[in-house]
mmCIF file as Biopython writes it, N, C-alpha, C and O atoms, coordinates in Angstrom:
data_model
#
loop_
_atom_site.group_PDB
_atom_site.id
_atom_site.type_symbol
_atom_site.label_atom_id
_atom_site.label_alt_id
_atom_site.label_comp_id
_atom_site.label_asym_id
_atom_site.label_entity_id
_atom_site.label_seq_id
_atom_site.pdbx_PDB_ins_code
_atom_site.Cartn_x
_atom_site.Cartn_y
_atom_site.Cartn_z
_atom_site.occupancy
_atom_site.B_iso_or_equiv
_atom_site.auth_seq_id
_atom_site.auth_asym_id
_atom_site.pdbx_PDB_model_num
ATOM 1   N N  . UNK A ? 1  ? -38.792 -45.900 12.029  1.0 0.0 1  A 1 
ATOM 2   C CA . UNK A ? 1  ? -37.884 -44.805 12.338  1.0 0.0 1  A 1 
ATOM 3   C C  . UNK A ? 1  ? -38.700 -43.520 12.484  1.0 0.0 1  A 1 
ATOM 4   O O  . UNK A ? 1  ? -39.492 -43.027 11.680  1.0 0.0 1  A 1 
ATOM 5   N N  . UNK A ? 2  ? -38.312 -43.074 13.740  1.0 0.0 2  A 1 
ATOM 6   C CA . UNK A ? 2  ? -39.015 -41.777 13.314  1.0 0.0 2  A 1 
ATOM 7   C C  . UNK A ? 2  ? -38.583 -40.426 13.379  1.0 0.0 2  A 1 
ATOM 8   O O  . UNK A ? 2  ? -37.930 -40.137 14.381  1.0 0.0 2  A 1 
ATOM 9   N N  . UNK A ? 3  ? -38.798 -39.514 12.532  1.0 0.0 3  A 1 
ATOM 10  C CA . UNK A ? 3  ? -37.892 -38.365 12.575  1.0 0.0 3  A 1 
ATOM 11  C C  . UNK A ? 3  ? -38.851 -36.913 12.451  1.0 0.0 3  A 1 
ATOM 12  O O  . UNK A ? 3  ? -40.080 -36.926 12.391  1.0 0.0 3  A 1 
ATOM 13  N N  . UNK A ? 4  ? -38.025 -35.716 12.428  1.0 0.0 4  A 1 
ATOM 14  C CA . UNK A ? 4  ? -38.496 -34.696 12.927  1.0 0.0 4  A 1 
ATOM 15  C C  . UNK A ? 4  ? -39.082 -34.192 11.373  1.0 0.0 4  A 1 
ATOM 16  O O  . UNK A ? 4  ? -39.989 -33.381 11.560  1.0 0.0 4  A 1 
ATOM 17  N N  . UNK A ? 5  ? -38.849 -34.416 9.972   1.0 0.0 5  A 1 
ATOM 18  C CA . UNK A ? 5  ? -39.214 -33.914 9.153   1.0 0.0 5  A 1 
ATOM 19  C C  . UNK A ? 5  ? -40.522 -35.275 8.122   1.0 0.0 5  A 1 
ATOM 20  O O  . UNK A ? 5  ? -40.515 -36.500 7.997   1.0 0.0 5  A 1 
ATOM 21  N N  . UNK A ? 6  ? -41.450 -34.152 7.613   1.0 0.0 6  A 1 
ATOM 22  C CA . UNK A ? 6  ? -42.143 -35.174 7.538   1.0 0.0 6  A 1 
ATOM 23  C C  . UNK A ? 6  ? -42.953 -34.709 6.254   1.0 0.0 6  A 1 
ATOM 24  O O  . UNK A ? 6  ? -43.501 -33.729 6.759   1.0 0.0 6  A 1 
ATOM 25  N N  . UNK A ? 7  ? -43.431 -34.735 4.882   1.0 0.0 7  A 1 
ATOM 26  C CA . UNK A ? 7  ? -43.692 -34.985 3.748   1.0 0.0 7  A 1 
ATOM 27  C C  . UNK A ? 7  ? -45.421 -34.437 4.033   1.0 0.0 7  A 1 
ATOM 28  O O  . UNK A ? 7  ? -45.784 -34.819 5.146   1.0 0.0 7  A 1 
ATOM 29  N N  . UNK A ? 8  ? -46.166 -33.901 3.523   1.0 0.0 8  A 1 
ATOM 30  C CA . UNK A ? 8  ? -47.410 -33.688 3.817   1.0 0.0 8  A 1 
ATOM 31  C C  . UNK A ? 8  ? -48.237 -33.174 2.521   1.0 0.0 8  A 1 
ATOM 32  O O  . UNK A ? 8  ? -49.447 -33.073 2.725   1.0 0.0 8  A 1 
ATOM 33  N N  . UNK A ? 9  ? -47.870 -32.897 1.463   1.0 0.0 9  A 1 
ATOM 34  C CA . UNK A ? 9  ? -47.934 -32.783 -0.072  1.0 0.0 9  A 1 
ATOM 35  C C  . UNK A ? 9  ? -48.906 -34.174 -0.638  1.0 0.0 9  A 1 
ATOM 36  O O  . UNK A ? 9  ? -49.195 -35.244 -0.103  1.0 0.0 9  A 1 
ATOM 37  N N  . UNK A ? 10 ? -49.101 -33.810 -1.440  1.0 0.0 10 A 1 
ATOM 38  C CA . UNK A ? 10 ? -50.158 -34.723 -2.564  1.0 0.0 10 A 1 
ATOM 39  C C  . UNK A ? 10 ? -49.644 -36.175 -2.399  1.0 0.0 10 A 1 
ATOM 40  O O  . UNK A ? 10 ? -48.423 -36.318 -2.340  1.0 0.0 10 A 1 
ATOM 41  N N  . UNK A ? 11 ? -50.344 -37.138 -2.326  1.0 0.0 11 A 1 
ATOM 42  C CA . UNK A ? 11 ? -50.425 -38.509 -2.013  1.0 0.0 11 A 1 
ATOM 43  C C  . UNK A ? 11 ? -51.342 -39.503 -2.360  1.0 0.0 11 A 1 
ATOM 44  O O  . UNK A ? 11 ? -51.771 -40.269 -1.498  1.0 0.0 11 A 1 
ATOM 45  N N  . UNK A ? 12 ? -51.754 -39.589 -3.750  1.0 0.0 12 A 1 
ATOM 46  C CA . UNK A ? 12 ? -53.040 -40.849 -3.914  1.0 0.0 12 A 1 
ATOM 47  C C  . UNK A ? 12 ? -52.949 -41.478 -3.575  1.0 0.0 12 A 1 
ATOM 48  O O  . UNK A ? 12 ? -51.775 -41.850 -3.573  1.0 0.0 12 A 1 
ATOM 49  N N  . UNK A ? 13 ? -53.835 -42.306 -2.952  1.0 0.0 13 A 1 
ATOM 50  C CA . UNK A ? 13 ? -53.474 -43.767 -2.178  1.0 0.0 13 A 1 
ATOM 51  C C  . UNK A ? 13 ? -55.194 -43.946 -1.880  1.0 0.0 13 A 1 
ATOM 52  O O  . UNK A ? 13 ? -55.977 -43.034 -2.143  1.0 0.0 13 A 1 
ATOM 53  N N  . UNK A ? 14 ? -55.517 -44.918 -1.446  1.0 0.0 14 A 1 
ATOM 54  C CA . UNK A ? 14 ? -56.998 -45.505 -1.135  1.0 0.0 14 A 1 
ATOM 55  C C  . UNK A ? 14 ? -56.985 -45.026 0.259   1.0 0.0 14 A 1 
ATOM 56  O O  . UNK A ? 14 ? -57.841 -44.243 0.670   1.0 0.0 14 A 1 
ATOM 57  N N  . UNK A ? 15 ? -55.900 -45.543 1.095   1.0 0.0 15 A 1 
ATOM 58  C CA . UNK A ? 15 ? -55.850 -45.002 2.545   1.0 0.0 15 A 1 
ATOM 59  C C  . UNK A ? 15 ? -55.266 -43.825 2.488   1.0 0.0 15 A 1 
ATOM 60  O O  . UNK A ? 15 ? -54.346 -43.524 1.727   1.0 0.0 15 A 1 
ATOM 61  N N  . UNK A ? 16 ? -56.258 -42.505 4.016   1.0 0.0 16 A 1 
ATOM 62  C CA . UNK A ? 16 ? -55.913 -41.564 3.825   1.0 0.0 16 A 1 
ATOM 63  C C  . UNK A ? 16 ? -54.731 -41.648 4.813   1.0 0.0 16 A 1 
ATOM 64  O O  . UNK A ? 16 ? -54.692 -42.139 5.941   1.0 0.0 16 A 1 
ATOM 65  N N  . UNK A ? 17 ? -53.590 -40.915 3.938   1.0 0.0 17 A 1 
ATOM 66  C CA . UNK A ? 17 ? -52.593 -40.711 4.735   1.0 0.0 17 A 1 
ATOM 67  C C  . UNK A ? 17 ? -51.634 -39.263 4.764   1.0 0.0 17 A 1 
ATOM 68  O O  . UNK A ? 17 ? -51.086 -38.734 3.797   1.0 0.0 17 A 1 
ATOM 69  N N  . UNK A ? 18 ? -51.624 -38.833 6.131   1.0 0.0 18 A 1 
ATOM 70  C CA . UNK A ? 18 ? -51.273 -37.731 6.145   1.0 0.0 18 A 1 
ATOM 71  C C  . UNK A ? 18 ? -50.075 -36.966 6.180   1.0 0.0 18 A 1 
ATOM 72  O O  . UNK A ? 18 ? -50.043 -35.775 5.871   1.0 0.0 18 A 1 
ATOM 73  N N  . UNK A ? 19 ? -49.024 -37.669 6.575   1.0 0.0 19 A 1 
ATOM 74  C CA . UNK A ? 19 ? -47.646 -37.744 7.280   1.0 0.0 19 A 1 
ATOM 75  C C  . UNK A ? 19 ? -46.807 -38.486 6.636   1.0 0.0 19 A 1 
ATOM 76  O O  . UNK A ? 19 ? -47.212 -39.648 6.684   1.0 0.0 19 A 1 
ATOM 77  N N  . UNK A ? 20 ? -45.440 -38.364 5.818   1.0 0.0 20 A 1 
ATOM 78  C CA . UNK A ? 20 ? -45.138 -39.247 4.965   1.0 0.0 20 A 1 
ATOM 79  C C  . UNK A ? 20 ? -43.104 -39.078 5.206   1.0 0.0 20 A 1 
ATOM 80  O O  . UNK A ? 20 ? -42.444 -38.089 4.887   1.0 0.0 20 A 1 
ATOM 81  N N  . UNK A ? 21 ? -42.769 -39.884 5.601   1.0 0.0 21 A 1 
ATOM 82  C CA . UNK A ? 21 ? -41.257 -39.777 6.434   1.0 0.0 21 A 1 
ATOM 83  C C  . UNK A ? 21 ? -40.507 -39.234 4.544   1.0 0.0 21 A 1 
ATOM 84  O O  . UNK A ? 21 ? -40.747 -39.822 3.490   1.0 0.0 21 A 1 
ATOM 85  N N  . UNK A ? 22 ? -39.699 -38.096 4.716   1.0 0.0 22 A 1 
ATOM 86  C CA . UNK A ? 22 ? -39.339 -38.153 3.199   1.0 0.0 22 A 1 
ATOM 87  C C  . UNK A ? 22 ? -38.299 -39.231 2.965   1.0 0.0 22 A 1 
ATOM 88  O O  . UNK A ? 22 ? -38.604 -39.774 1.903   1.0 0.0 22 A 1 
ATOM 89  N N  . UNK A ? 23 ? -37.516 -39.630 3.330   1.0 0.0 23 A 1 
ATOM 90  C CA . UNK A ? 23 ? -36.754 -40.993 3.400   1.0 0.0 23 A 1 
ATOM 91  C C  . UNK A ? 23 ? -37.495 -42.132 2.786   1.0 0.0 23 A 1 
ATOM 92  O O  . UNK A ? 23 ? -36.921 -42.705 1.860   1.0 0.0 23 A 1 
ATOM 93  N N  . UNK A ? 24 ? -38.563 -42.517 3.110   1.0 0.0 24 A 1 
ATOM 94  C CA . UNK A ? 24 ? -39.914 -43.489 2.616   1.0 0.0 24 A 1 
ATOM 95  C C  . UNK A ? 24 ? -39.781 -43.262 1.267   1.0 0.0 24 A 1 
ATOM 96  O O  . UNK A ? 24 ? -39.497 -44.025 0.344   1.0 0.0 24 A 1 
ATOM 97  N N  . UNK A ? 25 ? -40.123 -41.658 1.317   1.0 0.0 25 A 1 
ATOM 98  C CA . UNK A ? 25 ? -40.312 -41.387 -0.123  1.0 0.0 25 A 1 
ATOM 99  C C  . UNK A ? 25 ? -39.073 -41.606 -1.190  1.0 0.0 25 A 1 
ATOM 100 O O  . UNK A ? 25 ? -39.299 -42.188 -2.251  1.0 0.0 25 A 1 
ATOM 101 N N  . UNK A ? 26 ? -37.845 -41.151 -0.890  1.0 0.0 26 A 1 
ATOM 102 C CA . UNK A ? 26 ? -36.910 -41.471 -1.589  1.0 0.0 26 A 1 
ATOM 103 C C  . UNK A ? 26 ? -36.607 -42.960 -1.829  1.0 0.0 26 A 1 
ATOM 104 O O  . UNK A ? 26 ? -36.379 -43.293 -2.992  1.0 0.0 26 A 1 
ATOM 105 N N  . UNK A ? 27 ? -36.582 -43.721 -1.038  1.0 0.0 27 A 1 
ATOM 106 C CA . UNK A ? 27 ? -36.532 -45.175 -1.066  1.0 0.0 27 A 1 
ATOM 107 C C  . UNK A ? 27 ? -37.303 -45.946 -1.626  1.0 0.0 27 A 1 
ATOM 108 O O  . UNK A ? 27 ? -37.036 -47.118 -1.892  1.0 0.0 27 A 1 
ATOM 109 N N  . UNK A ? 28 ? -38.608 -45.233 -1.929  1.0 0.0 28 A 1 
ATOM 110 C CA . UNK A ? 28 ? -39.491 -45.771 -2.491  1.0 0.0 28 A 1 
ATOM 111 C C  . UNK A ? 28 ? -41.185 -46.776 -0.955  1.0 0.0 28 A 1 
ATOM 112 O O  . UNK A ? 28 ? -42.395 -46.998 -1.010  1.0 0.0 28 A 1 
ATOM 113 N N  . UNK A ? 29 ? -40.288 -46.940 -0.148  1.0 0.0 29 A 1 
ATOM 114 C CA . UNK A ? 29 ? -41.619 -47.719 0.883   1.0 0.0 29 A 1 
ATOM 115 C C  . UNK A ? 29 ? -42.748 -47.211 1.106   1.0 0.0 29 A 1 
ATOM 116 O O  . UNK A ? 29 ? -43.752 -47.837 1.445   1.0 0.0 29 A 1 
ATOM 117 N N  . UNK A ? 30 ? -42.618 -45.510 0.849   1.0 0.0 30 A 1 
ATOM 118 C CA . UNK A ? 30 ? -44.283 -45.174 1.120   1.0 0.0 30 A 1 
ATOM 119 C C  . UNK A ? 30 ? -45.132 -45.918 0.246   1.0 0.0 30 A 1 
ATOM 120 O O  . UNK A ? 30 ? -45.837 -46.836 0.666   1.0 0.0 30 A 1 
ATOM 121 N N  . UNK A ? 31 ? -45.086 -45.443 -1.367  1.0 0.0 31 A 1 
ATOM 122 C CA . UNK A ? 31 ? -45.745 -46.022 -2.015  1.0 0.0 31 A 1 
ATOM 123 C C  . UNK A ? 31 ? -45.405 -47.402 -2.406  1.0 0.0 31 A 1 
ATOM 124 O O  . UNK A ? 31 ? -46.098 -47.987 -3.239  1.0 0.0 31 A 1 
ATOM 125 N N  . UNK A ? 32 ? -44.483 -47.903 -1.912  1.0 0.0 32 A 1 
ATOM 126 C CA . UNK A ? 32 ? -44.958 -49.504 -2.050  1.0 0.0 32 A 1 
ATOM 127 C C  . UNK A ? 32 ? -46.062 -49.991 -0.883  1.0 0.0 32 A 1 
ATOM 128 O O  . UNK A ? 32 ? -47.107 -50.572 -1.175  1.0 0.0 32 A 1 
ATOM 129 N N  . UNK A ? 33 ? -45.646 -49.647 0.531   1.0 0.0 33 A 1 
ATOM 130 C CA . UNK A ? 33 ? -46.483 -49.742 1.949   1.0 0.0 33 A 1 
ATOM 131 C C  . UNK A ? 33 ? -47.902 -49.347 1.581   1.0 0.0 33 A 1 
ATOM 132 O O  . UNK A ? 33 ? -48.880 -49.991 1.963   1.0 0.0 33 A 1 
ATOM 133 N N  . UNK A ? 34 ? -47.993 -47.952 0.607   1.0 0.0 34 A 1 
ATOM 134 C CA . UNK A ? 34 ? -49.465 -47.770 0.971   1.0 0.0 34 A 1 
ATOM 135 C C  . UNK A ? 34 ? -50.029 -48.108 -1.047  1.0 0.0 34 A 1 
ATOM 136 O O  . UNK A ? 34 ? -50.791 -47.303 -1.582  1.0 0.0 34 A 1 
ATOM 137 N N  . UNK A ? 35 ? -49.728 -48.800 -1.487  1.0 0.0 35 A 1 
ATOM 138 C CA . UNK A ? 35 ? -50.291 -48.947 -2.692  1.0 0.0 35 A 1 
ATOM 139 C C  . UNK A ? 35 ? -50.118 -47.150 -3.485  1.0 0.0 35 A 1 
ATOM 140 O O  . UNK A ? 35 ? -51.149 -46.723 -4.005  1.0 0.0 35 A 1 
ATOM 141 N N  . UNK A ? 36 ? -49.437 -46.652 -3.508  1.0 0.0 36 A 1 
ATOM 142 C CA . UNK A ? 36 ? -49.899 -45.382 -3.524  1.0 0.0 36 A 1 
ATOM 143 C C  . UNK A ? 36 ? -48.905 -44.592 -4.868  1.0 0.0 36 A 1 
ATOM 144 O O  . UNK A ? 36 ? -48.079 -45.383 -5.324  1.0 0.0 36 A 1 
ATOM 145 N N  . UNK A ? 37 ? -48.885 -43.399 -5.434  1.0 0.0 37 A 1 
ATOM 146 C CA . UNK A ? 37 ? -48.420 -42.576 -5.791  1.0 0.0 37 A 1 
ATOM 147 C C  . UNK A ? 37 ? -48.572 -40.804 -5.402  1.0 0.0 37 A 1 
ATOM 148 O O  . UNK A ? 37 ? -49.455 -40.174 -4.820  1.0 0.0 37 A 1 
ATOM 149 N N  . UNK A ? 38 ? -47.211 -40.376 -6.057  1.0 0.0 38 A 1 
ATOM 150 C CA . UNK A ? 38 ? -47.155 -39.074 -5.928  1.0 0.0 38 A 1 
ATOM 151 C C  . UNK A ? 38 ? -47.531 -38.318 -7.164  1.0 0.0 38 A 1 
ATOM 152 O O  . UNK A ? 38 ? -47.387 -37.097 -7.227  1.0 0.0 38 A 1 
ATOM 153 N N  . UNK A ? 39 ? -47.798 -38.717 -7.710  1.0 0.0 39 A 1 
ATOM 154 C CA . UNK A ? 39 ? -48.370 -38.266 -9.439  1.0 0.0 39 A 1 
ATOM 155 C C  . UNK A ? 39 ? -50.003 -38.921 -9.526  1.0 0.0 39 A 1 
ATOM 156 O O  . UNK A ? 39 ? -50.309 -40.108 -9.641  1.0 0.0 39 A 1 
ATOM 157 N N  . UNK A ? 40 ? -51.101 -37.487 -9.409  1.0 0.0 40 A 1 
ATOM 158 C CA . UNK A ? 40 ? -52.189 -38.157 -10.003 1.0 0.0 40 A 1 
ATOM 159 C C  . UNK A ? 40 ? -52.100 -38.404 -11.929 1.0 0.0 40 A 1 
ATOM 160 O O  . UNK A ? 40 ? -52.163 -37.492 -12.753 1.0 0.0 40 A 1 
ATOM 161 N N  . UNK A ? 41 ? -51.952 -39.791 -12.210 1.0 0.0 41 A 1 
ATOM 162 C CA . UNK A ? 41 ? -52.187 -40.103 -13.735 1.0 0.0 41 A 1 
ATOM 163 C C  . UNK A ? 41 ? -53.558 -39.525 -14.607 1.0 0.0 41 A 1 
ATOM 164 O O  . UNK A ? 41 ? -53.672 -39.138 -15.770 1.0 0.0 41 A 1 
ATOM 165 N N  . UNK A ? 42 ? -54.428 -39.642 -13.602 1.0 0.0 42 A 1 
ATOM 166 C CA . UNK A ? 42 ? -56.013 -38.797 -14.605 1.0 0.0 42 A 1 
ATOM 167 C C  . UNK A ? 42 ? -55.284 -37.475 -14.639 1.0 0.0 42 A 1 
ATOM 168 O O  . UNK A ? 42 ? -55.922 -36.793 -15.440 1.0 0.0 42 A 1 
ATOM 169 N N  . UNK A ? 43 ? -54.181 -36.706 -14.136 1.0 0.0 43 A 1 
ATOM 170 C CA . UNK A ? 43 ? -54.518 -35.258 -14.704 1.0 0.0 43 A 1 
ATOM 171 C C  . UNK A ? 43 ? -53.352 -34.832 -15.418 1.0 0.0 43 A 1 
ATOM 172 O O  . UNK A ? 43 ? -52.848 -33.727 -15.622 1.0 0.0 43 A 1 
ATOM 173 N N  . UNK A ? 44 ? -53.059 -36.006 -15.744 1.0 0.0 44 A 1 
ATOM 174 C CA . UNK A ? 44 ? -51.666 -35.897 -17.004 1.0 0.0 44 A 1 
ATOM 175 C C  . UNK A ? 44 ? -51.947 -35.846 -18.119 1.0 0.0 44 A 1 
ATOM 176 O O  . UNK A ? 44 ? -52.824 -36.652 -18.431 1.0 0.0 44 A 1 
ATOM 177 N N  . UNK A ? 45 ? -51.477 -35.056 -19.121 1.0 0.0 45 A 1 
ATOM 178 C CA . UNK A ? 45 ? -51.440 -34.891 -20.320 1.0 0.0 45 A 1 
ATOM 179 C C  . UNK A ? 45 ? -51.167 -35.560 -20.985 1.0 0.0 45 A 1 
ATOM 180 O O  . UNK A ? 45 ? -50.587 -36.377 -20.270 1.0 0.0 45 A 1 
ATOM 181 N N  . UNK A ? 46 ? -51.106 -36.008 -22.186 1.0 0.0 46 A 1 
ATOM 182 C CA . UNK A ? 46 ? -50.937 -37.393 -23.010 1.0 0.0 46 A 1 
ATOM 183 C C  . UNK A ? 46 ? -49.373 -36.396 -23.805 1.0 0.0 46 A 1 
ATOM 184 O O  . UNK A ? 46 ? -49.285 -35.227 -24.180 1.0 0.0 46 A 1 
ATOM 185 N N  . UNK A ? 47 ? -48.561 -37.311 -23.794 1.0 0.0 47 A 1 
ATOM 186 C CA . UNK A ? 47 ? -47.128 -37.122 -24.554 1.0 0.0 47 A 1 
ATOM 187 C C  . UNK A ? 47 ? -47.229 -37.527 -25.759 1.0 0.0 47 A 1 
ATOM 188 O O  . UNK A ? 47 ? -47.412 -38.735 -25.910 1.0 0.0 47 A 1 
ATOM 189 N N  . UNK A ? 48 ? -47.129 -36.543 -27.126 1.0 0.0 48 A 1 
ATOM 190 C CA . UNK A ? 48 ? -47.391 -37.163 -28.159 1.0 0.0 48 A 1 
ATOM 191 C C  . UNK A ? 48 ? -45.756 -37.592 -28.781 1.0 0.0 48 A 1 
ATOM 192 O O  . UNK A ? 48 ? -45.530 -38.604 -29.444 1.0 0.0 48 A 1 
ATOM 193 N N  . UNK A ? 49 ? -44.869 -36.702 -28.440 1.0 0.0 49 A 1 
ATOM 194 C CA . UNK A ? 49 ? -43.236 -37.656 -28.376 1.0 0.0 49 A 1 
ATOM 195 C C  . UNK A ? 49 ? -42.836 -39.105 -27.194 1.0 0.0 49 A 1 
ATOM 196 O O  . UNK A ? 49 ? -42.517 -38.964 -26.014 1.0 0.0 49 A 1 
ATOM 197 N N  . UNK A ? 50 ? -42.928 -39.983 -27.687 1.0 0.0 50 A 1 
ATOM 198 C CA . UNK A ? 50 ? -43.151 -41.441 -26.901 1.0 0.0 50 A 1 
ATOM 199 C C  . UNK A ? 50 ? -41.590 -40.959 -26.433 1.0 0.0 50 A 1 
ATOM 200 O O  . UNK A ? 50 ? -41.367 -41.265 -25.262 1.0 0.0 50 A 1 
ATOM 201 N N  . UNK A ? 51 ? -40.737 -40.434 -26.949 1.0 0.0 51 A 1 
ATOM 202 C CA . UNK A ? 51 ? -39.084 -40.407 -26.555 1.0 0.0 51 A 1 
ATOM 203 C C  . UNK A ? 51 ? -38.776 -39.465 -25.038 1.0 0.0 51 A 1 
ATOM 204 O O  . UNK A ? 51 ? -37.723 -39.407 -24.404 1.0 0.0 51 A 1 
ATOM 205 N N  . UNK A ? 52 ? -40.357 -38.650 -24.693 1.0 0.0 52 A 1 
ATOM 206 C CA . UNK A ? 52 ? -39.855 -38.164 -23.565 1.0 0.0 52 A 1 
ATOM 207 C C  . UNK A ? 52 ? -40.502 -38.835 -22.238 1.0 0.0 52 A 1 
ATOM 208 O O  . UNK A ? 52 ? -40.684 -38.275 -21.157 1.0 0.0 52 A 1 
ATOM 209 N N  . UNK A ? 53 ? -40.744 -39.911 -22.519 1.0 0.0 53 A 1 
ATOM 210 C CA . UNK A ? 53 ? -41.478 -40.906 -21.642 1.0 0.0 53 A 1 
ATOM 211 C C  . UNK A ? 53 ? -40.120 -41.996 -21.064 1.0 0.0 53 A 1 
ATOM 212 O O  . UNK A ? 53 ? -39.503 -42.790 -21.774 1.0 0.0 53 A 1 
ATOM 213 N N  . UNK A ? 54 ? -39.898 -41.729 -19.523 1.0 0.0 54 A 1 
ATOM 214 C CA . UNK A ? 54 ? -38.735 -42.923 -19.135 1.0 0.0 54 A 1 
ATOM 215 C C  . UNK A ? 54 ? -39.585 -44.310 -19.092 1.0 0.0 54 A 1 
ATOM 216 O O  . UNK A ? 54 ? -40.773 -44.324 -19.414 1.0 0.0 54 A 1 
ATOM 217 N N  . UNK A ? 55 ? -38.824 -45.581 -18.634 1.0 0.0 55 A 1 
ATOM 218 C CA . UNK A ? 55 ? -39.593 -46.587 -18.354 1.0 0.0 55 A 1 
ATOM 219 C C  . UNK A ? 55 ? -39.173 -46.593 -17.035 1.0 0.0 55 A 1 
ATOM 220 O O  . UNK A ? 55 ? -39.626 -47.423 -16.246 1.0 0.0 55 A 1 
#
């Protein structure tokens, strides 16, 4: 699908990717398609309340 608005913000992934449909993103297919996340984990802080952690 392709559409006129398009996601261009932070993206880890192995492949570089530049362009990201926000729909993908809500649905979840970008980062299943590209192995990927929107949260780098190395620059997270460690939660010392385990209760504000979802699963």
């Amino acid at each position: 699908m392709r559409t006129p608005y398009v996601y261009n913000g932070p993206f880890y992934a192995l492949e570089n990717v530049e362009v990201i449909c926000p729909w993908c993103i809500k649905n979840g297919a970008a980062a299943k398609k590209f192995d990927g996340s929107f949260q780098d984990a190395g620059s997270c802080e460690v939660v010392a309340d385990k209760s504000f952690l979802e699963s």
